[in-house]
C-alpha positions in Angstrom: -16.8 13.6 -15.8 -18.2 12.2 -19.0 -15.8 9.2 -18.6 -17.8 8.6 -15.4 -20.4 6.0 -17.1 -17.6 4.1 -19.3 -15.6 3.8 -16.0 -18.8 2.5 -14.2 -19.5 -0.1 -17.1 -16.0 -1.3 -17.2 -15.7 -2.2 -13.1 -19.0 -3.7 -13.7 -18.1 -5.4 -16.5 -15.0 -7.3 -14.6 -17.8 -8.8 -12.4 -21.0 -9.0 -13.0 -21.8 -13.8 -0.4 -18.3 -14.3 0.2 -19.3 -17.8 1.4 -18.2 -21.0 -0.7 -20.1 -23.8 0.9 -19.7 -25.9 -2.1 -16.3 -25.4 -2.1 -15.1 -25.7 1.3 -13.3 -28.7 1.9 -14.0 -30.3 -1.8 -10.4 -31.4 -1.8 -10.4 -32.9 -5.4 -10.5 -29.2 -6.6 -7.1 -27.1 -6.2 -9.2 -24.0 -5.4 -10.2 -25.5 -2.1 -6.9 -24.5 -0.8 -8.0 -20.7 -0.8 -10.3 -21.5 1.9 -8.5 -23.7 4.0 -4.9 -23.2 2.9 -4.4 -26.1 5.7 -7.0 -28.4 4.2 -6.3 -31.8 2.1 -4.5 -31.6 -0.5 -5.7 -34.1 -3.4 -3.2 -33.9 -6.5 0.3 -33.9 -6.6 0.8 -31.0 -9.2 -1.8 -28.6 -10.6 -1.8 -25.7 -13.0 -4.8 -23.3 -13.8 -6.3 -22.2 -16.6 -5.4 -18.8 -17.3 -8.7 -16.7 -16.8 -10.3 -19.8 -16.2 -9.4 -22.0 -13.5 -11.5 -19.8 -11.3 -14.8 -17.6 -11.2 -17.2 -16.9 -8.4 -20.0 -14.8 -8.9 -22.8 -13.7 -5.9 -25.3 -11.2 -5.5 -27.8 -10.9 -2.4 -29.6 -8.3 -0.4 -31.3 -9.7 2.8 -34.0 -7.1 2.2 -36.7 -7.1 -0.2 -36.0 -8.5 -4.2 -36.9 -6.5 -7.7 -39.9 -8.9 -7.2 -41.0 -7.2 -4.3 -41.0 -4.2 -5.8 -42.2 -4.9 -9.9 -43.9 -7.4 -9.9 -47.5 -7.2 -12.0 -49.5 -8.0 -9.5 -52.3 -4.9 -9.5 -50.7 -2.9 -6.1 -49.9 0.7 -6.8 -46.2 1.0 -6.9 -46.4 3.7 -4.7 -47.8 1.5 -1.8 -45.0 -1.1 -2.9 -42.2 1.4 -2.3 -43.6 2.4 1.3 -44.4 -1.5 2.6 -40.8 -1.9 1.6 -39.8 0.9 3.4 -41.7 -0.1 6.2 -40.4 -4.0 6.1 -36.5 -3.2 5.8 -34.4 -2.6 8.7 -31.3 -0.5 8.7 -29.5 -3.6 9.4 -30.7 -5.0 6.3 -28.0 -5.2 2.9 -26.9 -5.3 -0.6 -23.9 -7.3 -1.2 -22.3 -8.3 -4.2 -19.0 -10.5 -4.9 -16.6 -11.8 -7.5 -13.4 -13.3 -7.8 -11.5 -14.1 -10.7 -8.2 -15.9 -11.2 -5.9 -14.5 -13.2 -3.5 -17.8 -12.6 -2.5 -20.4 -10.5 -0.7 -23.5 -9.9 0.8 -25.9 -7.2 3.1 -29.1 -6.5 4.4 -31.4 -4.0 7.6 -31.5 -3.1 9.4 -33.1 0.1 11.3 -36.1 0.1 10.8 -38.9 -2.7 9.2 -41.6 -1.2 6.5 -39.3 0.7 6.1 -35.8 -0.6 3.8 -34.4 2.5 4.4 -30.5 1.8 2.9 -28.6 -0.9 3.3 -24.9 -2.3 0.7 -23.3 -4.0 0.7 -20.1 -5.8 -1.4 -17.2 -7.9 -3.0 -13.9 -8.9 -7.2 -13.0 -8.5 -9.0 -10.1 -8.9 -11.9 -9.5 -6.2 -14.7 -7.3 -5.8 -16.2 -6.5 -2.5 -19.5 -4.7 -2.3 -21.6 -4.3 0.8 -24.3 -1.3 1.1 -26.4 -1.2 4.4 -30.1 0.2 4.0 -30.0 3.8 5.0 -34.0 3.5 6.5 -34.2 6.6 8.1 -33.1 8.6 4.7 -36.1 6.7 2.8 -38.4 7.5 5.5 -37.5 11.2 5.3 -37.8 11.1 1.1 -41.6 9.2 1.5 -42.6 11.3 4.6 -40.4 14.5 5.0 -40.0 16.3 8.7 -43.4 17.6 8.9 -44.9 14.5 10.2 -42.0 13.2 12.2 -41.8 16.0 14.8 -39.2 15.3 17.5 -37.7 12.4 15.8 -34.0 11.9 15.1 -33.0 10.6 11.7 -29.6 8.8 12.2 -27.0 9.5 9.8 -25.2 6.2 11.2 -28.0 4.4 8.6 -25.9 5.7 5.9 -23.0 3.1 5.7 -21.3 1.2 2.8 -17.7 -0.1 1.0 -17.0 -1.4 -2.3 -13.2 -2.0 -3.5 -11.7 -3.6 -6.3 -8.1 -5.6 -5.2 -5.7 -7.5 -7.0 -4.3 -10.8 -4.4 -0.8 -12.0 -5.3 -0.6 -15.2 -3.0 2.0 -17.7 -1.6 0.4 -20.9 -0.1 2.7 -23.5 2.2 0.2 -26.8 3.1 2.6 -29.8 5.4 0.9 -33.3 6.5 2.3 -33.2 9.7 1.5 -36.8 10.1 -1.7 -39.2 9.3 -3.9 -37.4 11.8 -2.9 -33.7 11.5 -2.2 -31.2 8.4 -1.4 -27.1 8.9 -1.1 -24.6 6.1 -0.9 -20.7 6.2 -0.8 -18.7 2.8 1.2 -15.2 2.7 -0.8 -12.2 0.6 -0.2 -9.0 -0.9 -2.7 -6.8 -1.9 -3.4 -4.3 -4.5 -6.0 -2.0 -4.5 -7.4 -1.0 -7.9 -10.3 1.6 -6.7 -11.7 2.0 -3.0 -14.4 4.2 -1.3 -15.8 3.2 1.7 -18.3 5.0 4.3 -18.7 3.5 7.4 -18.3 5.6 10.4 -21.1 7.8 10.2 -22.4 9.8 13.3 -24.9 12.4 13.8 -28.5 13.3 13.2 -31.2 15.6 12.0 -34.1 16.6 13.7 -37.3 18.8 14.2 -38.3 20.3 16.9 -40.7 23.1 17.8 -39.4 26.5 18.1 -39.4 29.1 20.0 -38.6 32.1 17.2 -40.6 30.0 14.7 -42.4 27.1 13.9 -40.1 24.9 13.5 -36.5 24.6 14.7 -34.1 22.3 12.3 -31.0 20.9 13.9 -28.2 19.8 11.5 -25.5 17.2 13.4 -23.3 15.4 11.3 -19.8 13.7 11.7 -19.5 12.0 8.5 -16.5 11.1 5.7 -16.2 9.3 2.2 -13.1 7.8 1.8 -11.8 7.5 -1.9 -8.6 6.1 -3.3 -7.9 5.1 -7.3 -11.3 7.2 -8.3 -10.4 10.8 -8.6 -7.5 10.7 -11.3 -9.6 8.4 -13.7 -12.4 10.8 -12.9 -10.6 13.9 -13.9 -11.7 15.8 -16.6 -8.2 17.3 -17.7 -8.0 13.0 -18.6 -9.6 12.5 -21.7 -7.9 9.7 -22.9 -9.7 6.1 -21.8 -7.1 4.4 -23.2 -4.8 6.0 -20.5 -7.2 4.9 -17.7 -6.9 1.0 -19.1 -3.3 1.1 -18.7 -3.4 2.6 -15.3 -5.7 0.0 -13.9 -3.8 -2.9 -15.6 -0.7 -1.1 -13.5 -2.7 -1.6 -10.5 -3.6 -5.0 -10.9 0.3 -5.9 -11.0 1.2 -4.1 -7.9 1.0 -0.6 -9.0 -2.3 0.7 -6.8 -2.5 0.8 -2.7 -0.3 -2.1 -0.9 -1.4 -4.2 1.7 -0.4 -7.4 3.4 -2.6 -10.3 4.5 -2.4 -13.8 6.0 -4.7 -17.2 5.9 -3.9 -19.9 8.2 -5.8 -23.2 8.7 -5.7 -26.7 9.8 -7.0 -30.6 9.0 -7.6 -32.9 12.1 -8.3 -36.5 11.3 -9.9 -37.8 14.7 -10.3 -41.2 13.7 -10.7 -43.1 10.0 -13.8 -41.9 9.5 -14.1 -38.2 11.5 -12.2 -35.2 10.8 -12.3 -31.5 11.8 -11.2 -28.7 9.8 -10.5 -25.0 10.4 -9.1 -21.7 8.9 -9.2 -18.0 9.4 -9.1 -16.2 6.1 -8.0 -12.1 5.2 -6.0 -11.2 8.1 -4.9 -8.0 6.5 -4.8 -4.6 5.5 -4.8 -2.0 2.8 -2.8 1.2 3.3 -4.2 4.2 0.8 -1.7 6.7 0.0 -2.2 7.1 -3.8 -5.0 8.7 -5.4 -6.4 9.7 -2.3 -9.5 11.5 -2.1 -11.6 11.9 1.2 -15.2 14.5 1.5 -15.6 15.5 5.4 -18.8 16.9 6.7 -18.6 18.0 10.4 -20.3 20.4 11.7 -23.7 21.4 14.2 -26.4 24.4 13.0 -29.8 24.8 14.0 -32.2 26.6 11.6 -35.2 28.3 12.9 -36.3 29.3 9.4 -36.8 33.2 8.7 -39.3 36.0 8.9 -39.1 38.5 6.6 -40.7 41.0 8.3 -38.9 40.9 11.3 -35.6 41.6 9.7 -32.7 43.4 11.1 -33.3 47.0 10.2 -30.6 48.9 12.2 -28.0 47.2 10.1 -29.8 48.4 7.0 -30.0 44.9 5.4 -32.6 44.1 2.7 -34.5 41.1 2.4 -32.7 39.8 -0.6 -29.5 40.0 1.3 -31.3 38.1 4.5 -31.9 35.4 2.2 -28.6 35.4 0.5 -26.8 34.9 3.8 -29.6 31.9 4.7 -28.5 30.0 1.2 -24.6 30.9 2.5 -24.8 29.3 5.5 -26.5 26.1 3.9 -23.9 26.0 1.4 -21.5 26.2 4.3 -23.1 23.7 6.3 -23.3 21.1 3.6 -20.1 22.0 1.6 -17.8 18.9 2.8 -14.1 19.4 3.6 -11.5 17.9 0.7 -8.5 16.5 2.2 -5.5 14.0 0.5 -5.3 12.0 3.9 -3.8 8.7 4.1 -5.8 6.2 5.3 -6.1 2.2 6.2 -9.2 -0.5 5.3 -8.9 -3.5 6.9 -10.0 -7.0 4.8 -13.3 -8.4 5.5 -12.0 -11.8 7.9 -13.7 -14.2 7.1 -14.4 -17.9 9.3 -14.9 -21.5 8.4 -15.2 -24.8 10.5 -16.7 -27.9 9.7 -17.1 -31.6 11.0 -17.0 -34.2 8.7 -18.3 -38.1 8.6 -17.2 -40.2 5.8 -19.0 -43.5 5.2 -19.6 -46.3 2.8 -16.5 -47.5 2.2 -15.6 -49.1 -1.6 -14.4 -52.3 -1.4 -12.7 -54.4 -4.7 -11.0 -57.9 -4.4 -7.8 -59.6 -6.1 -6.7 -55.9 -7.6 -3.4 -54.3 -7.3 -5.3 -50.9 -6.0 -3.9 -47.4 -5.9 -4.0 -45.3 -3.5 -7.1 -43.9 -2.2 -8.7 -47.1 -4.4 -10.6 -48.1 -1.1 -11.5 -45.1 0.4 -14.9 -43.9 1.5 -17.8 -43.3 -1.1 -19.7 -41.0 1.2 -19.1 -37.9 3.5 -21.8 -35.9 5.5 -20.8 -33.2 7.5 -22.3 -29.7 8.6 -20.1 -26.0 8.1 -19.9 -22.9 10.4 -19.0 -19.9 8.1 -18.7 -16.3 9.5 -17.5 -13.2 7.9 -16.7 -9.5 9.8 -18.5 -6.8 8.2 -19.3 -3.0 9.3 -22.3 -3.0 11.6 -21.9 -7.0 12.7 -20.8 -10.2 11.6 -22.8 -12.3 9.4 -23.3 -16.1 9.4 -24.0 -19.3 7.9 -24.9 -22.5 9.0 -24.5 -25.5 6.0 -25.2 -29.4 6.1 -23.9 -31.1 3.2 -23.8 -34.4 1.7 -20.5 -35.6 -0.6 -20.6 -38.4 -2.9 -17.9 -40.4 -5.5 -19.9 -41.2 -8.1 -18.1 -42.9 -10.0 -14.2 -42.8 -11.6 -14.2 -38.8 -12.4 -16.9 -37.5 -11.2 -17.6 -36.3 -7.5 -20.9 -34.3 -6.5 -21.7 -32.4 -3.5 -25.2 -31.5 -2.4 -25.8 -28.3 0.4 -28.3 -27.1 2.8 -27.5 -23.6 3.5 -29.4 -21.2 6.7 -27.9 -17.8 6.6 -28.7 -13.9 6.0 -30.3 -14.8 2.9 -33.0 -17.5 3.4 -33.9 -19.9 5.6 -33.7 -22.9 2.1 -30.6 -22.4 0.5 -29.9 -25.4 -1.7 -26.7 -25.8 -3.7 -25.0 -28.5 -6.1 -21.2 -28.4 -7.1 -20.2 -31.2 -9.6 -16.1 -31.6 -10.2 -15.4 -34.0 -13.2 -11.5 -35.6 -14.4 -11.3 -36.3 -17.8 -7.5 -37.5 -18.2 -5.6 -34.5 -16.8 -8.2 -32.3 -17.0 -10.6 -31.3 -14.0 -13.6 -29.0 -14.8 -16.0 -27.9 -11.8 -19.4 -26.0 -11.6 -21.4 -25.1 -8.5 -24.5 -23.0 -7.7 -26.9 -22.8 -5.0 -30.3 -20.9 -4.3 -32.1 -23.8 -6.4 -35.2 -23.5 -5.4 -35.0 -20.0 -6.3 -34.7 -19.8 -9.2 -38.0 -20.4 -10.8 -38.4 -17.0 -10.5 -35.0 -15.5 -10.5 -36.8 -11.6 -9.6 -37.3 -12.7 -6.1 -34.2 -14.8 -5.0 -32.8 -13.1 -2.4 -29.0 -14.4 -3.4 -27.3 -15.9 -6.5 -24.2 -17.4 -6.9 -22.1 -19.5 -9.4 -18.9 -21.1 -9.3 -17.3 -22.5 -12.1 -13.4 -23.1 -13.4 -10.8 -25.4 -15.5 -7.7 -26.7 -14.2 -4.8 -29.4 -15.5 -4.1 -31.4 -12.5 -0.6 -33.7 -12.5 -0.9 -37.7 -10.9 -4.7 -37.3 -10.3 -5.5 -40.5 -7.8 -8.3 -42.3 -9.8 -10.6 -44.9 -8.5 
């Protein structure tokens, strides 16, 4: 176990809300693709920066902030901790997410004069974190049992996931015709380390006895699912080295397998309106390796004990009373170890939009290129919804795109969703020759004092795209 922190630091250290707003449908950047693999494809020929061509970085909890909590503002931290307490609802969450791109790449292909299909390809790392506030835990800790006679603490409050994949992808994009273009991208995943708790049943409660005071009633149907953890966690496996090795095996196919699929769509209602579509994650992860999995199911009520009323006619002392108490505790809370396969199912995720373009560029007596003459402008608002344990979660976006001028495209984002209710973002993507470099943040407004943002995130990558359309 002493490899425990180094292990902790170095799955941190690979990453640090799921939704890209800025990204979504910015079809001058090849990374668009991964969420709409149907959407519009911009380049004839791309190749990614290894390492670099893709990194997206958010953290968010729709709870209270390290502001909230720390800030020097004279309150007792004490009362800080129990308004908190009293604020957050066990619906409430932590998130964090990260992808990076190990490598990519795309190109046209089809028939000479009018290459209309496109195959995309690549490798990215992810990280998935979501931890929901486990309220009724906290209030026992502040308050204990004492003053909450006759209520239930709900060990359904407890729930969380966090898991570390590898994505090999395979992307196929077709313009059917000028109106409509489909795509659907084929996924295999790898998972690197997994533990998940989400399923949680049961309760505890006080109630008056009748023998005592106080009866205690233990019900709990719980689990922890691990995979990937133990055997980097055993002691007997001294050597990190080893443990670097093994989790570069996993990234190329060597942890839990799984399968997933995108699909998605373009619609071009008329020259200036357009709806777009996809469904992201349909998939699976099947853990067989490295399995690990704690159980705890089991119902005991505790009326306490008297020591004077012990039972004499079976000549037991009070030591031994008490002995057999701390036994059946131990019992109670021991949890069952089992090597049981199991499944996790990807996080789907949703994205829609309607789109206006407008301001269209107009030049005279010039032999244009294509595209030369398009729109400047594009408004449009995005639907975004993602499937998570307890329910989905949502987000509403209104945007504004704008060509600036040969190179340089900007889009500008209003964001409502678990967060806050004034999400602003700004993604920039810039072509110098071959080369396209793009950065994009949101939670602007926020971050004048970055302690009490409820959610950051940052986007940023480098790509060499091939017959770049130029205005």
């Amino acid at each position: 176990m002493k490899k425990s922190p180094f292990l902790l630091l170095f799955l941190v250290s690979i990453c640090l809300s799921q939704n890209k707003q800025l990204l979504y449908g910015f079809s001058e950047i090849p990374q668009s693709l991964l969420l709409n693999p149907g959407g519009k494809v911009d380049n004839k020929g791309y190749f990614g920066i290894p390492l670099l061509s893709h990194l997206h970085i958010n953290a968010g909890t729709s709870g209270v902030t390290a502001f909230d909590l720390f800030a020097d503002d004279g309150v007792d931290f004490n009362i800080k901790v129990r308004q908190a307490i009293n604020t957050i609802k066990p619906e409430d969450f932590f998130t964090v997410t990260q992808q990076l791109e190990v490598f990519s790449g795309g190109f046209a292909f089809g028939n000479s004069y009018d290459k209309n299909e496109y195959l995309s390809f690549g490798l990215y790392q992810e990280l998935d974190f979501i931890a929901y506030f486990p309220r009724d835990f906290a209030v026992l800790g502040l308050e204990g049992n004492e003053s909450n006679i006759n209520r239930p603490f709900r060990l359904d409050h407890l729930s969380f996931s966090a898991e570390v994949i590898s994505v090999f992808h395979l992307g196929y994009n077709k313009k059917v015709n000028s109106k409509f273009t489909y795509g659907l991208r084929g996924k295999i995943y790898s998972s690197i380390a997994n533990i998940s708790s989400i399923k949680n049943k049961g309760r505890f409660i006080t109630v008056p006895g009748q023998n005592n005071i106080y009866n205690h009633i233990f019900d709990f149907d719980a689990a922890v699912n691990t995979s990937g953890i133990s055997s980097l966690l055993d002691d007997e496996n001294s050597d990190f080295s080893e443990d670097i090795k093994t989790l570069r095996k996993r990234v190329l196919f060597g942890g839990n397998l799984g399968l997933g699929l995108d699909l998605g769509f373009t619609y071009q209602i008329d020259d200036q309106w357009s709806f777009d579509a996809s469904v992201l994650d349909l998939g699976f992860i099947n853990h067989t390796k490295d399995v690990e999995n704690y159980e705890l199911k089991d119902r005991y009520v505790f009326e306490g004990f008297d020591p004077l009323f012990l039972p004499s006619d079976q000549g037991q002392s009070a030591e031994e009373f008490l002995t057999d108490i701390e036994e059946e505790f131990e019992d109670l809370f021991e949890a069952d170890t089992t090597t049981s396969r199991y499944v996790t199912w990807r996080p789907v995720k949703f994205n829609a939009s309607l789109n206006y373009a407008f301001g269209k560029k107009r030049t005279k007596d010039c032999n244009c290129i294509k595209d030369e003459t398009g729109y400047l402008n594009a408004v449009g608002a995005q639907l975004y919804a993602i499937k998570r344990p307890k329910s989905p979660q949502l987000a509403l976006t209104a945007y504004y795109y704008r060509r600036l001028f040969k190179g340089l495209r900007a889009k500008m984002t209003y964001t409502i969703d678990s967060y806050s209710f004034n999400n602003i973002g700004l993604g920039l993507s810039a072509h110098v020759g071959g080369v396209n470099f793009y950065v994009a943040a949101d939670n602007f407004l926020q971050y004048k004092n970055i302690y009490n943002a409820q959610s950051v995130s940052l986007q940023l990558g480098f790509n060499y795209i091939f017959n770049k359309n130029e205005d």
